[in-house]
Every structure is written in C-alpha cells, then in structure tokens.
C-alpha positions as CSV (number, residue, x, y, z in Angstrom):
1,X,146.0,-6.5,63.7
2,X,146.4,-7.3,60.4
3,X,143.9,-6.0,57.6
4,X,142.2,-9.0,55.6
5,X,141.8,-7.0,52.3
6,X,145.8,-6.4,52.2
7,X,145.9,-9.7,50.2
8,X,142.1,-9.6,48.6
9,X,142.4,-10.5,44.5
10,X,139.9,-7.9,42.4
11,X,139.7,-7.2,39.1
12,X,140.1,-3.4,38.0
13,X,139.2,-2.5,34.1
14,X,139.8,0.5,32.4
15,X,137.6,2.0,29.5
16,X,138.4,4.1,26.8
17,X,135.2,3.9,24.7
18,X,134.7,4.5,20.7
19,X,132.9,8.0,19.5
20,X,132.2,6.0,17.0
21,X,128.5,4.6,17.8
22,X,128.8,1.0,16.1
23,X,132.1,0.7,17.5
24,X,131.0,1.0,21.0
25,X,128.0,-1.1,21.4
26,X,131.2,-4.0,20.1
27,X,133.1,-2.5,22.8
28,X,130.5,-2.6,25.8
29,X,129.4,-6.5,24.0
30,X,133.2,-7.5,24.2
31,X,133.2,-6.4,28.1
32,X,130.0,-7.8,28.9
33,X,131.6,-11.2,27.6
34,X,134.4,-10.7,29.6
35,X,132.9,-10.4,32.4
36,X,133.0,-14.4,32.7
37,X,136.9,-14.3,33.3
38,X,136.3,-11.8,36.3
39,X,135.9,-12.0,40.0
40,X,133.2,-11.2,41.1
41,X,134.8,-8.6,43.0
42,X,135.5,-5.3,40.1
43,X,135.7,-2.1,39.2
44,X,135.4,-0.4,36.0
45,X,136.5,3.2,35.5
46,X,137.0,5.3,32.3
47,X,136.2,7.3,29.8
48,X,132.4,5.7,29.2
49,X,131.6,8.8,26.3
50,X,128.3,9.3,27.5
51,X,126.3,11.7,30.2
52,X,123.0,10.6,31.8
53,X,121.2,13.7,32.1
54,X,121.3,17.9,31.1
55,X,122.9,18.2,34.8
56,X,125.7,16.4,33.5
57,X,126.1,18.7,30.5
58,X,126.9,22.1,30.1
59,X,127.1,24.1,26.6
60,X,126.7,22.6,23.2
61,X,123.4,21.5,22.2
62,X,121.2,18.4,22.6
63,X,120.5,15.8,25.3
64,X,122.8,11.8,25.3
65,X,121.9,9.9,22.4
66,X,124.6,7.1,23.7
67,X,121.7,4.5,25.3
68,X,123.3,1.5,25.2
69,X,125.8,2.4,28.5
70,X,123.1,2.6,30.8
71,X,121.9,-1.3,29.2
72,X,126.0,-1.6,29.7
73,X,125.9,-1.4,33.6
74,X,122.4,-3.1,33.9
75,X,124.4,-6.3,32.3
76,X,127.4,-6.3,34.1
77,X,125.8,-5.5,37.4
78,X,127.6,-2.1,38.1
79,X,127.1,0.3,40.4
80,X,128.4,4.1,40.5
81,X,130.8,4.8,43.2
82,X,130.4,8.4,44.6
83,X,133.0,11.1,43.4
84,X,134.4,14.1,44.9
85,X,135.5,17.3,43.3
86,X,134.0,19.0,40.3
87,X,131.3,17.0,38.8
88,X,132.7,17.6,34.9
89,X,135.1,15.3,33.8
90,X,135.4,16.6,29.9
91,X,135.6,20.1,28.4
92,X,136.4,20.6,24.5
93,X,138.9,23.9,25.8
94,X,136.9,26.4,24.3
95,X,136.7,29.5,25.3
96,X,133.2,31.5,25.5
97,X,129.6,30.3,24.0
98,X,131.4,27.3,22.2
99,X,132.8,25.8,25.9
100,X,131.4,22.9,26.2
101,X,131.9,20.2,29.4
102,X,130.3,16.3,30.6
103,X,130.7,14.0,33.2
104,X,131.6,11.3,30.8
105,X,134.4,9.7,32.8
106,X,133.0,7.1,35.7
107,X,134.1,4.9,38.3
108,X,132.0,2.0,38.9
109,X,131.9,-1.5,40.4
110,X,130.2,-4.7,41.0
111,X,128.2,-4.9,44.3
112,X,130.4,-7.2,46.0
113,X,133.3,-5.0,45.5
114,X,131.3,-1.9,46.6
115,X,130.4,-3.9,49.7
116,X,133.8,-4.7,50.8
117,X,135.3,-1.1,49.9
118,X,132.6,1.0,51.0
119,X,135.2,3.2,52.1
120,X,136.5,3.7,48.5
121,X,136.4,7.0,47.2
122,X,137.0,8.6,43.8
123,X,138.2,11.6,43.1
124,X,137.6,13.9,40.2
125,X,141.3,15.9,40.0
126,X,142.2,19.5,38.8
127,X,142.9,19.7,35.2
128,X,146.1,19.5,34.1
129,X,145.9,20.1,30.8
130,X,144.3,17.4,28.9
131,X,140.5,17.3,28.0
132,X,139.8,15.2,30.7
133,X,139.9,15.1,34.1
134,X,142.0,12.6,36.2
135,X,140.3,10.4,38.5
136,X,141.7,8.6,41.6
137,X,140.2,5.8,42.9
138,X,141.3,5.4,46.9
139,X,140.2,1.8,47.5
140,X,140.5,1.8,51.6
141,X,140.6,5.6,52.5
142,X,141.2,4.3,56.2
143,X,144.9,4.0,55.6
C-alpha cells in the first residue's frame, strides 16, 4: 500500500528572529508577505525571541514585551504544534540567581498542514551545548 504523503509538496521555514525590536516587526512583515509564494500546506519553526506567559520563563525579571509575534501567527494563520521534552528552549548558561531560561524556540504550522500530519511531533532535545535547544520535527511518526 503505498503512502500518499510520500510525494506531498510543503513548505518548511526556518526563523531566526532580530533582538533587536524594529528589526523584527520588518522580519515577521517580510514573512507575512511571503506567505503569498507558499503552499498552503507549512510549517514554521525557530527561534521566534519571544515567551507568551511567566510559565514560559524562569529567572530574570519582567513579563514578554515582544507583542507583535502573537499578531505574527494570527496573520499567517499558524498554529502551535505540541512538543515533547523539557518545555525551555533557551538558557543564558548562568549559573545560580542570574540562570535564566524561555521557551522561545517554536514549531508551528498552517492548519492544512497540521491536518494532514496530525501525527507530527516535535521534539524539544537535550542540550548540547549551545543556548538553545534543538528541536526535531517528526512529520509522520507512523513510520
């Protein structure tokens, strides 16, 4: 029997976004754009720079002041795909009262794409030495 989504054509994009405030708004504009030269079948994972909540934040002080990621996924229709493993994706290395960590990394996708994969899975990996986490992104986990 053969397996139709062998041969299916999606888009996958990869974020790295700007600290820099002014610079990513221009980024998360520029993608929104783009969006017109995808299929409607996507996924977007990457370093996104922003939490959604104190849950997703441990150390430092102060609550997300990046707002315009959330407006981000309302435009480009996204929704989050679930994760497994450790639920921070970022720590600063610091040892102590000054560690610091976020769930700033994400793995989202367009609702067509999270219909036809709902068996996708992402995975948040152990760290292996960077400041972030690696994540996987298993598109058909029945294999």
């Amino acid at each position: 029997m053969s397996n139709p989504l062998i041969n299916e054509k999606w888009d996958l994009l990869f974020v790295y976004a700007s600290c820099n405030d002014k610079d990513r708004i221009n980024q998360f504009r520029s993608l929104v754009d783009y969006k017109n030269n995808l299929r409607s079948k996507f996924c977007v994972v990457g370093d996104f720079k922003y939490y959604t909540n104190g849950r997703e934040k441990r150390g430092g002080n102060g609550v997300s002041r990046y707002k315009t990621v959330p407006t981000f996924i309302n435009y480009m229709g996204l929704v989050y795909l679930d994760f497994r493993g450790p639920p921070m994706t970022w720590s600063n290395r610091r040892d102590g009262q000054d560690h610091i960590t976020e769930r700033i990394d994400r793995s989202m996708a367009s609702t067509p794409w999270g219909t036809t994969h709902s068996n996708a899975q992402v995975f948040h990996l152990d760290d292996l030495g960077s400041d972030h986490r690696p994540l996987l992104l298993v598109v058909d986990s029945t294999f």
